[in-house]
C-alpha positions as CSV (number, residue, x, y, z in Angstrom):
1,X,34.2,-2.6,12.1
2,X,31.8,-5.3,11.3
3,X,27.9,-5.6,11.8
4,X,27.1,-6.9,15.6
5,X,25.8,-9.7,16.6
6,X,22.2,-8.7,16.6
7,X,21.9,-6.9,13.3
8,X,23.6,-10.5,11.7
9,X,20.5,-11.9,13.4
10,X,17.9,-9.6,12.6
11,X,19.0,-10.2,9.0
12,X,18.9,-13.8,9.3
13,X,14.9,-13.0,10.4
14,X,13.9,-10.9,8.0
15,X,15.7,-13.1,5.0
16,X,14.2,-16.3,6.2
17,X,10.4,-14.2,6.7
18,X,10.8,-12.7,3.2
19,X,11.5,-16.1,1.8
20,X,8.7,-17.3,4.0
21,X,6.8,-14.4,1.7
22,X,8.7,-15.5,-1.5
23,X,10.8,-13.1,-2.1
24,X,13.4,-13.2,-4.6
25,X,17.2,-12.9,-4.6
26,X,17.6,-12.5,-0.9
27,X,20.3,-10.9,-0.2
28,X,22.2,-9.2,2.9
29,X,25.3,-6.9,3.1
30,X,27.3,-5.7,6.3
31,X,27.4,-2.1,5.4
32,X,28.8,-1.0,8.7
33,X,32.3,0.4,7.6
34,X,30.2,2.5,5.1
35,X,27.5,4.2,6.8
36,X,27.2,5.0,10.9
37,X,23.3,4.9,11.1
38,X,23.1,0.8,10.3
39,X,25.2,-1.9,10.4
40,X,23.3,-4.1,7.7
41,X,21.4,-3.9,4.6
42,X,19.0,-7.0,3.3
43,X,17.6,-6.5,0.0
44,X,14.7,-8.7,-1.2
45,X,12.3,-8.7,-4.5
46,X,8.5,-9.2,-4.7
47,X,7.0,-10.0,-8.0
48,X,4.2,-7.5,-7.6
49,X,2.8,-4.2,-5.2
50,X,0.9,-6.9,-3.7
51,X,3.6,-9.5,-2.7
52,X,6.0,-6.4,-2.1
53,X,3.7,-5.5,0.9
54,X,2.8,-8.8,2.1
55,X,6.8,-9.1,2.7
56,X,7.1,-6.3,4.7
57,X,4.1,-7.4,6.8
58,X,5.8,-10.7,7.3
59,X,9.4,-9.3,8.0
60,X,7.8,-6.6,10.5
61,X,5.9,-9.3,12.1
62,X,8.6,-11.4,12.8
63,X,11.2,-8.9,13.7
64,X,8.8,-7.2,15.9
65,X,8.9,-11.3,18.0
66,X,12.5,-10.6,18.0
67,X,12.2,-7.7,20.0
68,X,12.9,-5.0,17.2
69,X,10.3,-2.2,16.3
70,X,10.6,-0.1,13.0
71,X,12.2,3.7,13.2
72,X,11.5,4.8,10.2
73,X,9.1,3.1,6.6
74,X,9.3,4.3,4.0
75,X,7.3,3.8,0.4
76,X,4.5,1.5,1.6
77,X,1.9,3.3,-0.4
78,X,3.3,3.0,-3.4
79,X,4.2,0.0,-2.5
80,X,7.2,-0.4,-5.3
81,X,9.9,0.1,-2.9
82,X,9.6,-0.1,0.6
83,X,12.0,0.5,3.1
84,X,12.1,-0.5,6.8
85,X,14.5,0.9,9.1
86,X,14.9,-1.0,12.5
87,X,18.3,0.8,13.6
88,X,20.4,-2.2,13.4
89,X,19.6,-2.5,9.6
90,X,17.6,-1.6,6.9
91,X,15.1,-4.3,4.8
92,X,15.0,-2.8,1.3
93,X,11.9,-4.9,-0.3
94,X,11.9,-3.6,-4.3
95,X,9.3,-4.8,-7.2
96,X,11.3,-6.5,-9.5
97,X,11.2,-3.9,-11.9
98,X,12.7,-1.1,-9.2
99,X,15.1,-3.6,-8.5
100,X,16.3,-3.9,-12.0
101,X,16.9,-0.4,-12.2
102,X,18.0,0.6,-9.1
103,X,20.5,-2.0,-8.3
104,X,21.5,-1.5,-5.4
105,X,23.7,-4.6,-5.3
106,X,26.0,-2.5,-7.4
107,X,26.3,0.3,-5.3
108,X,27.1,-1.7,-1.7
109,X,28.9,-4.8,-4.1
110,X,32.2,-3.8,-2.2
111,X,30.6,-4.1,1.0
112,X,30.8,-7.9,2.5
113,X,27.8,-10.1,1.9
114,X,26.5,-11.9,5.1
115,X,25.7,-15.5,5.2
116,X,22.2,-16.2,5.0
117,X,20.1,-19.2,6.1
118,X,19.8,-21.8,2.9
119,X,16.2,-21.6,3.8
120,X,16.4,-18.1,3.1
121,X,18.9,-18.6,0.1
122,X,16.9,-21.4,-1.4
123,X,13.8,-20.1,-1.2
124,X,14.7,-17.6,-2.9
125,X,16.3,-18.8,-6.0
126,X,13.3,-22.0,-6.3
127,X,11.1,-18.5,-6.4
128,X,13.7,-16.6,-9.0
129,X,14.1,-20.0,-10.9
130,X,10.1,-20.8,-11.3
131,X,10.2,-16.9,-12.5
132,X,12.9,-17.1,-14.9
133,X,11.6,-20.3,-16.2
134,X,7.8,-18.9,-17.2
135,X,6.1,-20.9,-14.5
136,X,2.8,-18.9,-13.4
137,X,1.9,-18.0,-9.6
138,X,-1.7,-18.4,-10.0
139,X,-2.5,-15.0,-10.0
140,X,-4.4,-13.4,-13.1
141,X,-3.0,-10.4,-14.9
């Protein structure tokens, strides 16, 4: 079994609004051999609580256009780790930090990656790049 057609776009969406957010390491996974309730996972990094949630707003805003509504959200207040649930797949948007620890890249890695958009893909490593290289956001500490 493979994700449909629609969840491969929805997670084309919500990559290209979290890079639109600057997210980092955009990624997607058809998980739809592994688990019945979705068909695809994207997982996405913010650098801070604040950028974490301004992702989600972007990606619910944009797959709400699409025609998709959330089922379930989970983790906004904390804000380290939200989850979005819109049936057709999930948008996992971490802090960098839960990111790091959790990994969930090792838990699905045996599950296909989907293609994203290299808006979405380069977005996101000019974002992990800047990071890893010590260039500063703007923001004050």
């Amino acid at each position: 079994m493979t994700a449909t057609a629609r969840a491969l776009e929805l997670a084309e969406i919500a990559a290209l609004a979290a890079a639109d957010k600057l997210a980092q390491d955009i990624v997607a996974y058809d998980v739809s051999d592994q688990l019945a309730i979705t068909d695809a996972f994207v997982l996405c990094s913010g650098a801070n609580d604040r950028q974490v949630r301004s992702i989600i707003e972007e990606v619910e805003l944009k797959l709400k256009q699409a025609g998709a509504s959330v089922v379930r959200r989970e983790g906004e207040r904390e804000g380290r780790w939200v989850l979005l649930d819109f049936m057709d797949i999930v948008v996992h948007v971490q802090n960098a930090d839960e990111r790091t620890f959790y990994s969930l890249e090792r838990i699905w890695k045996d599950c296909p990656r989907i293609a994203l958009p290299e808006a979405a893909i380069a977005g996101s490593a000019a974002t992990s790049g800047a990071a890893a290289s010590g260039a500063t956001t703007g923001e004050s500490s």
